[in-house]
N, C-alpha and C positions, 0 to 999 in steps of 0.2 A: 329733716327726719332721718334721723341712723339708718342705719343696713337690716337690723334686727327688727327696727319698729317694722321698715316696709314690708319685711317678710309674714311678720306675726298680722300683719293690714290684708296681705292677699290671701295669708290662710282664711282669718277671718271672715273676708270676701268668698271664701269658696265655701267656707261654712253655709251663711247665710243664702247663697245660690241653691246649695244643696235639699235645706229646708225646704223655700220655696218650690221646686222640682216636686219635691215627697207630695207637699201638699197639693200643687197644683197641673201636673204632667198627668194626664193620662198611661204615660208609659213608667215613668220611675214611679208610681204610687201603686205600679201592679207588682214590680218587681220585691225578690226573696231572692236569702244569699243563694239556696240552690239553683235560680235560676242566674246567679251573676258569676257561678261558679267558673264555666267555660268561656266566660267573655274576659275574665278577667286572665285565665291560664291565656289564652288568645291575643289578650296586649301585652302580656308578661314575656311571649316570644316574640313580639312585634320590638320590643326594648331591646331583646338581646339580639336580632338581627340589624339594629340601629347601632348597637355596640360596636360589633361584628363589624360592618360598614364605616366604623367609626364618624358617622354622621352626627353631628352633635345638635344640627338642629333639629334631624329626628329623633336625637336622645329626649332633647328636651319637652317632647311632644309627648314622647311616649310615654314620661314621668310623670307627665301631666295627667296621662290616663288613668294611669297605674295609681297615682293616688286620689283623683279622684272614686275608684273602687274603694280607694283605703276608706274614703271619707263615707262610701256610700254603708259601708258594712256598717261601719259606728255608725252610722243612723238609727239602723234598722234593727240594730243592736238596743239601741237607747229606747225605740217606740215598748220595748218589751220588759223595758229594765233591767236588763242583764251588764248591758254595759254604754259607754260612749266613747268621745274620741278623747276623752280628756282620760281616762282609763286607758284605754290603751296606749295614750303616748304614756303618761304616766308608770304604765307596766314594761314598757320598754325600758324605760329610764332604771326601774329600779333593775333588772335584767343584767342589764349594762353595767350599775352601780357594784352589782353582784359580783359579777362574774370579773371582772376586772380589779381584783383586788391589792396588782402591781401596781393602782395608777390611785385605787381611793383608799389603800389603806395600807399598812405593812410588809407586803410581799414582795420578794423581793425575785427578779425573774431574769434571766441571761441574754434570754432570744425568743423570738418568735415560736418557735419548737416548744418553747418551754410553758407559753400562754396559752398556745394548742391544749396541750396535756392539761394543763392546767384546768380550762375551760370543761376538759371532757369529764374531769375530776368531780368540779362541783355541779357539772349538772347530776352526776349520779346521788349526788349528796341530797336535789332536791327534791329525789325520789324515785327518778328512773330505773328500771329494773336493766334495762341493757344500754350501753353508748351509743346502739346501733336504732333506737326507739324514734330517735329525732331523721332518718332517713325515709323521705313519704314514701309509701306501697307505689305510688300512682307514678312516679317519677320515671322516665326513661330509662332504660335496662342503661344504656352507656353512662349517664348520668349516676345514675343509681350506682353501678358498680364504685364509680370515683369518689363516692360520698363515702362508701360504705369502706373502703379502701383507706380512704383520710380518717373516718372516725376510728377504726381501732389501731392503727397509726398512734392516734393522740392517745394513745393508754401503754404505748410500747410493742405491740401488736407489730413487728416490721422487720423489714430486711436492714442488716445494716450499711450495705455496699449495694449501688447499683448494677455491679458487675455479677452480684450473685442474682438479682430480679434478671437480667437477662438469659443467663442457665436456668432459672425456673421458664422460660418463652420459650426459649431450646429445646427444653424438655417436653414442653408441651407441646411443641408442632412436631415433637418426633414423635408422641402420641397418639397425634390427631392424623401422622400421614401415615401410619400402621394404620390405622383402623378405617381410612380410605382404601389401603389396599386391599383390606378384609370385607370392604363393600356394607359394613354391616352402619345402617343408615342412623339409629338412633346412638349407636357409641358414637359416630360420626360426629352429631350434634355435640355431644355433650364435650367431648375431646375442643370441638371449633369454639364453645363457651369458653373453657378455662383457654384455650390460646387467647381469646378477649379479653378477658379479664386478667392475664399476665402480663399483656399491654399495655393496658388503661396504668395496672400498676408498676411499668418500666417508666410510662409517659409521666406519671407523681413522682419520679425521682429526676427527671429531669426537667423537671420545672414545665412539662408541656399539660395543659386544659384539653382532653383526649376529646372531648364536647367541638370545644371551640376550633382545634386542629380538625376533626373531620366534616367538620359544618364550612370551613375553608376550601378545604379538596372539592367540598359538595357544586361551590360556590365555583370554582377553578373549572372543575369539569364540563357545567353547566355552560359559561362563558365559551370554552372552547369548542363542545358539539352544538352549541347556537351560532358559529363562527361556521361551523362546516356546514350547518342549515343553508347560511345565507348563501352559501360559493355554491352549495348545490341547488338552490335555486335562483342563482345568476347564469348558470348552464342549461336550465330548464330540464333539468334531469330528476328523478325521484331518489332518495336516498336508496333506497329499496335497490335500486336498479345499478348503482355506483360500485366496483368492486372494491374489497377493503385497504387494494395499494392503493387506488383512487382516493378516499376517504384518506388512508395514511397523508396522501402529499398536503391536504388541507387541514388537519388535526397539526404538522408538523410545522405551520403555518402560524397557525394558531397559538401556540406555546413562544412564539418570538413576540406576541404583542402585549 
């Protein structure tokens, strides 16, 4: 059996699991997209921290999950006639056939940059009113910034030198640290946004995931004050009670391992 037969055997296979489940589970026959809606955001970040860790047997798990939601929505999609899975892969396909028209049809394209733009192009053609429509509401402010930063990028929207996005950071924390001196709390905020978002968009110029870089720090942090945990309760002292050169000598500790 080919490579392709096996795989289209095990979709198959998941197909037919799936049915069964709808009809005969207790649990997946009470289930609606609104209620699979959080389970599925939920494995979706379970994936990206399996990324993240570069674990690739919990990649493999997590894909697992993730598409069995894919498979569960085209279910429940089908019970109502709106749609199935043969539909949607299908609408992906032609998506892809679309939008890619360097690879299925005469267009001719230089670079990467150039399939961006391109991409941004005809989605407007397929009726979008702004480039900015395809960025969900629901997304993460940091997240969200980066999207929203790439999508009008791809229409020309941009700086053309990294070295001028960094004068636009400059500018902004010289902003943001007037208006701390001025105590005045909501310019405050707003001044601390746009130095975020001058970031996100210094980190798109040089190739850094502003996501994935501070989910790393998060991840560095964590390891190292669970490392002073441990020294402080191998001394049987309370953190509380440690002073912060204390604390310094074991954080300092820490960052060598």
């Amino acid at each position: 059996m080919s490579n392709r037969e096996t795989q289209l055997k095990a979709f198959d296979r998941l197909l037919t699991i799936m049915d069964e489940l709808r009809t005969q589970c207790p649990w997946d026959k009470k289930q609606t997209m609104q209620s699979l809606r959080h389970l599925t955001i939920e494995e979706t970040y379970e994936l990206g921290d399996a990324i993240l860790d570069n674990d690739l047997k919990e990649i493999k798990g997590e894909l697992g999950d993730l598409l069995l939601h894919i498979v569960f929505y085209a279910k429940i999609g089908s019970e109502t006639n709106d749609f199935d899975i043969a539909d949607v892969a299908n609408g992906i396909c032609e998506k892809l056939i679309y939008r890619h028209p360097h690879i299925y049809s005469d267009v001719k394209v230089k670079d990467e940059e150039e399939v961006k733009q391109n991409w941004e192009k005809l989605k407007l053609k397929e009726g979008k009113n702004s480039v900015l429509e395809g960025v969900p509401k629901s997304l993460p402010a940091l997240v969200k910034a980066n999207r929203i930063q790439d999508k009008v990028a791809g229409v020309g929207f941009d700086w053309e030198e990294p070295n001028q996005v960094w004068e636009k950071v400059e500018e902004e924390l010289a902003e943001f640290k007037t208006e701390v001196a001025q105590g005045n709390q909501k310019a405050m905020e707003s001044e601390f946004g746009d130095v975020l978002f001058s970031m996100i968009n210094y980190a798109r110029f040089l190739n850094i995931n502003p996501e994935n870089a501070l989910e790393k720090t998060n991840k560095k942090f964590t390891k190292r004050f669970q490392y002073l945990e441990e020294k402080a309760k191998g001394l049987n002292k309370p953190l509380s009670e440690m002073t912060l050169a204390e604390m310094d000598i074991f954080w300092e500790e820490a960052k060598l391992l």
